[in-house]
C-alpha positions in Angstrom: -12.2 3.6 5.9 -15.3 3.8 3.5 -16.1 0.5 2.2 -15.4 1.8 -1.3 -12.2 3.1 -0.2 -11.0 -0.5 0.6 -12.6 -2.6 -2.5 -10.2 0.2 -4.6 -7.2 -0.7 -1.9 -7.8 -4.4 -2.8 -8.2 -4.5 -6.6 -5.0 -2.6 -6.4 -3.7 -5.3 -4.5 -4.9 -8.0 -6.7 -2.2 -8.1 -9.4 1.2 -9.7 -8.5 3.1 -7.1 -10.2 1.2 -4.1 -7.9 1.3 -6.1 -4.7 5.0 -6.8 -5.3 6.1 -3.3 -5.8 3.8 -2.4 -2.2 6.1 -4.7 -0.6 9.0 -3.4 -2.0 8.5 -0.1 -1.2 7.7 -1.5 2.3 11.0 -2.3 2.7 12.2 0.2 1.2 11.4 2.8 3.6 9.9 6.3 3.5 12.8 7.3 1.5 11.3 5.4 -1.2 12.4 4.1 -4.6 12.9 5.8 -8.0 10.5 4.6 -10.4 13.3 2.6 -12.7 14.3 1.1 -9.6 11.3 -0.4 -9.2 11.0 -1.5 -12.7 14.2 -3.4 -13.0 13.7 -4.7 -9.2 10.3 -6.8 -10.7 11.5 -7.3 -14.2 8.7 -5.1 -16.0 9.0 -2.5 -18.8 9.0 1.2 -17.3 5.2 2.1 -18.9 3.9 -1.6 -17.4 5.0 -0.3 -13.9 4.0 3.9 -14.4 0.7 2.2 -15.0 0.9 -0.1 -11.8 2.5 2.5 -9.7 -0.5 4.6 -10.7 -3.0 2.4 -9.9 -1.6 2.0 -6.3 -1.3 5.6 -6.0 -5.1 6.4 -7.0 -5.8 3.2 -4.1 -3.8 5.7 -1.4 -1.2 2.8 -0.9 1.8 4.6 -2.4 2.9 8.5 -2.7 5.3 10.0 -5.2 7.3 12.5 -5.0 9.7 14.4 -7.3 13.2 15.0 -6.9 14.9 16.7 -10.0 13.7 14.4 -13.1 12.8 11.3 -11.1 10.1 10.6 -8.8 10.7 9.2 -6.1 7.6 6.5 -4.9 7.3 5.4 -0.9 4.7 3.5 0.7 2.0 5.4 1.7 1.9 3.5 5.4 -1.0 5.6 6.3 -3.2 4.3 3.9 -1.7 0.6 4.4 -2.5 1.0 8.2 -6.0 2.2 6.9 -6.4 -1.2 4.9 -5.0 -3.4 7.6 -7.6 -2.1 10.0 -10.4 -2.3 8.4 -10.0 -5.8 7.9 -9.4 -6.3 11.6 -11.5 -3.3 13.1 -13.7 -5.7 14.5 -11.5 -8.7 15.1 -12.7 -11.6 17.0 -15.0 -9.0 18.4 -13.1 -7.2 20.1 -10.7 -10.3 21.8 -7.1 -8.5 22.5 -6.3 -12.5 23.3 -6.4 -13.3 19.7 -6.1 -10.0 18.1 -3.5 -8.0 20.1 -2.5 -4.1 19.2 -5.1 -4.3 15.5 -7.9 -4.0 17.9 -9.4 -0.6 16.4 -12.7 0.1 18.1 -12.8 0.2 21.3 -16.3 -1.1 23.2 -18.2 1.8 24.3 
């Protein structure tokens, strides 16, 4: 992950509202959840959260998808996975002691 790539992933991230619907969707699955759903879940008006949902979407954290007239919005685990190692890529240098499986490059 480009450097750029993850300072867009973390001002996504920043604001409660965006990092709470991640973790919903998180445990929501890949099926997703509808975008009311979401809404009434964190209490915010339906165009507060299309622009949040939006913004993680541009970041690669989330996907949407439409199913009749709803779209449907699932964590994009991909581009979590992407965000999670490059914070740890180069973990305690390298240490799988301390950093187990979020080792990421290997020594050559």
């Amino acid at each position: 992950m480009e450097i750029n790539a993850a300072c867009a992933a973390f001002a996504a991230l920043s604001q409660p509202s965006r990092l709470g619907v991640l973790k919903e969707l998180i445990v929501a699955g890949p099926g997703g959840k509808p975008a009311g759903a979401l809404a009434q879940a964190l209490g915010a008006p339906a165009p507060t959260m299309s622009f949040h949902l939006k913004e993680l979407e541009r970041a690669g954290l989330i996907q949407s998808r439409r199913e009749g007239r709803r779209i449907i919005y699932a964590a994009d685990y991909g581009g979590v996975r992407e965000v999670i190692d490059f914070l740890l890529a180069d973990c305690c240098q390298g240490d799988r002691r301390l950093c187990g499986p979020y080792v990421v490059k290997e020594s050559a």
